[in-house]
C-alpha positions in Angstrom: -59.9 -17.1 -27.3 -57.6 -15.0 -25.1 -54.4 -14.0 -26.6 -51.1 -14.6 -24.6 -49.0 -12.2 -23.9 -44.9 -12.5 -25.2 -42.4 -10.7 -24.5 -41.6 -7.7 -21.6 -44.1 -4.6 -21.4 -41.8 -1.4 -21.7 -42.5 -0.7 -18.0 -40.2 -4.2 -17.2 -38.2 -3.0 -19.5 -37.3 0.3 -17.8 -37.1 -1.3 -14.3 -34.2 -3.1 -15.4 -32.3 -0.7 -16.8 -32.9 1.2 -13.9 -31.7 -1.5 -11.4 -28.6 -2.0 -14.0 -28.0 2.4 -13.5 -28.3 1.9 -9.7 -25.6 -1.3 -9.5 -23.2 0.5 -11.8 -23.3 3.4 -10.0 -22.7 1.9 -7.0 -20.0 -0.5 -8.1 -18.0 1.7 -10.5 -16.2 4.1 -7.2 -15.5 0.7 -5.7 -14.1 -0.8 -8.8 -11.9 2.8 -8.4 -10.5 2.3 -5.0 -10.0 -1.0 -6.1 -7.6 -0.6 -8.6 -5.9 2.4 -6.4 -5.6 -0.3 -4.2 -4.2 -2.6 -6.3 -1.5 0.1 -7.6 -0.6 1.1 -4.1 0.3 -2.5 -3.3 3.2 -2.1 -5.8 4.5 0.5 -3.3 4.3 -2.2 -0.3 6.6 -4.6 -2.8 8.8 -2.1 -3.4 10.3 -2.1 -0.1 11.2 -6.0 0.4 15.0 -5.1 -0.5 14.9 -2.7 2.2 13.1 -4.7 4.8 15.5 -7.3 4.3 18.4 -5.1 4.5 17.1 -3.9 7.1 16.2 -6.9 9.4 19.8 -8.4 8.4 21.4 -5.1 9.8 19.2 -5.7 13.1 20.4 -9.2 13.8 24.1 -9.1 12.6 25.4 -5.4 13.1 27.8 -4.9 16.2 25.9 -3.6 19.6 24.5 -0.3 19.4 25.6 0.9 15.0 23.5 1.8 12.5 24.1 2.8 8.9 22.2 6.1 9.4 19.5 8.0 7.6 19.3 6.1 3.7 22.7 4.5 4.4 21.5 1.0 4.8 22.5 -0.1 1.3 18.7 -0.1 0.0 16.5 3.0 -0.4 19.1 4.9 -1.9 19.3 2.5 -5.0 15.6 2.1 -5.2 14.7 2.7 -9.0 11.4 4.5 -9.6 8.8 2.6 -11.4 5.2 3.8 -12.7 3.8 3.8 -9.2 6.4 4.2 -7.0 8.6 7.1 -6.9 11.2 7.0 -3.7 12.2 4.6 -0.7 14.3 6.1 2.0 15.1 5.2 5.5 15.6 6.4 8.5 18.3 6.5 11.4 16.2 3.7 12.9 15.7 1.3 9.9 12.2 3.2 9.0 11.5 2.8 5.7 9.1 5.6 4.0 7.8 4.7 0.5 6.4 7.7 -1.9 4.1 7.2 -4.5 4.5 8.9 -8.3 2.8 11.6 -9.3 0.9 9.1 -11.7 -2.1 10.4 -12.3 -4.0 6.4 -12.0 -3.4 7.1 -8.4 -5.5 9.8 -8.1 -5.5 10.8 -4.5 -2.6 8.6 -4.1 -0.2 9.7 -5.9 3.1 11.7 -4.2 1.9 10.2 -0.7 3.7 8.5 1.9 3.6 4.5 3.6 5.7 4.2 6.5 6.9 0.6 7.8 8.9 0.2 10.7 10.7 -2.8 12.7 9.0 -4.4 15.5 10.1 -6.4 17.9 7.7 -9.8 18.7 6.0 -7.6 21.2 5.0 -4.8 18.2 7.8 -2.4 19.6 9.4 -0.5 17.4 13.0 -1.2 17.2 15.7 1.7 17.6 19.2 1.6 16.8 19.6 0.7 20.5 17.8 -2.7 20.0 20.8 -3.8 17.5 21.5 -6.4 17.8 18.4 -8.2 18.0 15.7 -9.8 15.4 13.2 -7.9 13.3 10.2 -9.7 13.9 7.9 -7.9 11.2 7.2 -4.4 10.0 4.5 -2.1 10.8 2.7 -0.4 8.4 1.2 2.7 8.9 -0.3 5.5 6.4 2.1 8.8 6.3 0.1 10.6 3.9 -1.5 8.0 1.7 -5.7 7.9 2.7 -6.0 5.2 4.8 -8.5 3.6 2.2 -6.0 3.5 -0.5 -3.6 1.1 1.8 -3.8 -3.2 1.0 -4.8 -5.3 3.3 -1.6 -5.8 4.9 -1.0 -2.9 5.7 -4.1 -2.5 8.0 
């Protein structure tokens, strides 16, 4: 009578704790940008006062006036949370986001995200355009790595 054999030989054994090593170290980095990611996002949020205040200022302001550099009623009274650390704005309606110096951002931290007006064409609007409407904002890196920025702002 042959006897059957139960159970995993240590060989099976070490294969998948192998395989387990391999997909951990693969995935753990990701899981990193991820959440870098994730945090940076908070950055992006931060500036919906200003990009309102902004595109309001576009479509209502007199012919040719701007508030000036952070004088647009929104950067200036920004409050700094754990990810984000200051909004200003340019001449133009720019608005330049900085990240804190939290040290979950890694690489992130103390960089820049720049979003500016564009017109429907993807023009960006200068104080020259006023009045006219803001039809989105584009978002570019300053000095953030480009693989740290959400998906919106690609």
């Amino acid at each position: 009578m042959k006897k059957l054999q139960k159970g995993f030989t240590l060989i099976e054994l070490m294969i998948v704790v192998a395989i387990i090593g391999i997909l951990a170290a693969i995935a753990l980095p990701a899981y990193e940008d991820y959440t870098i990611k994730a945090r940076v996002s908070e950055a992006i949020l931060a500036t919906s006062q200003c990009r309102t205040t902004v595109a309001e200022v576009y479509q209502s302001a007199p012919a040719g006036t701007a508030p000036g550099a952070d004088g647009w009623g929104c950067g200036e009274n920004t409050t700094s949370t754990k990810y984000v650390g200051l909004v200003n704005t340019s001449a133009a309606g720019a608005i330049q986001v900085t990240t804190s110096a939290a040290t979950d951002l890694k690489t992130a931290a103390t960089k820049t995200i720049t979003l500016t007006p564009v017109d429907a064409a993807g023009t960006a609007l200068t104080i020259a355009n006023i009045p006219t409407q803001v039809h989105s904002f584009k978002c570019a890196p300053g000095t953030i790595p480009v693989k740290y920025l959400p998906g919106s702002c690609k």
